[in-house]
N, C-alpha and C positions, 0 to 999 in steps of 0.2 A: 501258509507257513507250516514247516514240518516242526516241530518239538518233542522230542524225548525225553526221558529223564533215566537216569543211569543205568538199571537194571534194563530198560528198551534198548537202550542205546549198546550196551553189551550185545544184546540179542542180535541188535539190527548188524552191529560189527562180524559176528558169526555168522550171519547169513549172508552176506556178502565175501566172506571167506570162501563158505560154501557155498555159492554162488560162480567166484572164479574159479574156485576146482574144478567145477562139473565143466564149466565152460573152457578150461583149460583140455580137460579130457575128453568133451567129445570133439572139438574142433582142433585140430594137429596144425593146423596153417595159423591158426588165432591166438593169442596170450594175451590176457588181460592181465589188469594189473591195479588194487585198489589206489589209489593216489593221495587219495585224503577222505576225511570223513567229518560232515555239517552234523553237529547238535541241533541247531536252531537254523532256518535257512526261510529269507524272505524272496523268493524269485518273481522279477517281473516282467523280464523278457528275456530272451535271449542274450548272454554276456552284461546284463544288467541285475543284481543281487545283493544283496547284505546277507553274512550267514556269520553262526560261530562257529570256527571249526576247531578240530582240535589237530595239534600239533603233538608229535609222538605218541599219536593215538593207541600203539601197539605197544605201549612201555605202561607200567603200574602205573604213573602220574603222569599223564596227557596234559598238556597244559591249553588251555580254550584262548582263543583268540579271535578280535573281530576283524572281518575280511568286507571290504565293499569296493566293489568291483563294478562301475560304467553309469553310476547311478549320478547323478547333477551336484548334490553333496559334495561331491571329491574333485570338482571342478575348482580351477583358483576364481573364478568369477563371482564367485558367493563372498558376502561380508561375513564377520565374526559371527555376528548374532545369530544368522538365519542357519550359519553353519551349528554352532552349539545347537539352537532347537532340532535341528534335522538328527543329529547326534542324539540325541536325548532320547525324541521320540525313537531311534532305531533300535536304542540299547532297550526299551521299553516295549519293544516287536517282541525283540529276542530272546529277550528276557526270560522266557518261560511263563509268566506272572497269567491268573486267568485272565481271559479277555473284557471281563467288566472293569477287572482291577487297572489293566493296564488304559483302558478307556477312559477312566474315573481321572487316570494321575496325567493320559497325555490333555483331557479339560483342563485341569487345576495348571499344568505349568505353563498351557498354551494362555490362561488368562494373567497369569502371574505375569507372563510376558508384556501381554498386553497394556496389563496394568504398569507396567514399568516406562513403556513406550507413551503410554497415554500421559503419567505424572514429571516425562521428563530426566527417568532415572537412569535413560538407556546414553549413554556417552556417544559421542562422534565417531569414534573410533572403531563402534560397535558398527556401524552404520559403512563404514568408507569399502568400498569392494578395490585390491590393489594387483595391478596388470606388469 
């Protein structure tokens, strides 16, 4: 996972500026072209990811937004429930949060869960996967 935080995240945006310059000038046949820019980026394969990117990245207020792209989550085949925890734990990847932290809280909700499935407090509806 890559994570910045805003004064990197400037940095990394200028360098990739300068990046397509040079790339633009030594190569005459070639033009790049930045497209978008991840804050936070979980990559696991090939066209499979969760990242935060941001949107009008090149304006004073960029606005962050979550992208998950080929990962089983975003498939209709998953029930509510299993869909929320995957969501959780992903906003909890991305987050930026240290990695103890975020270890610490994906335990606590992964057993909150459990504990809810165990006492009965998870509804059917949680449960139903709809085709």
């Amino acid at each position: 996972m890559i994570n910045t935080g805003t004064n990197q995240l400037k940095e990394a945006i200028q360098m990739g500026e300068r990046l397509k310059e040079k790339v633009n000038k030594l190569h005459k046949c070639l033009e790049i072209e930045i497209d978008g820019v991840f804050k936070s980026l979980l990559l696991l394969k090939k066209k499979k990811y969760a990242a935060i990117t941001l949107e009008n990245w090149n304006s004073p207020n960029p606005k962050e937004v979550k992208e998950v792209k080929g990962l089983d989550m975003v498939r209709r085949d998953w029930c509510p429930l299993s869909k929320n925890v995957g969501n959780f734990i992903l906003d909890l990847i991305l987050s930026g949060k240290e990695r103890d932290v975020v270890i610490l809280e994906m335990n606590n909700q992964l057993a909150e869960v459990g504990r809810r499935m165990k006492e009965g407090e998870v509804t059917v509806a949680e449960y139903t996967i709809v085709k």
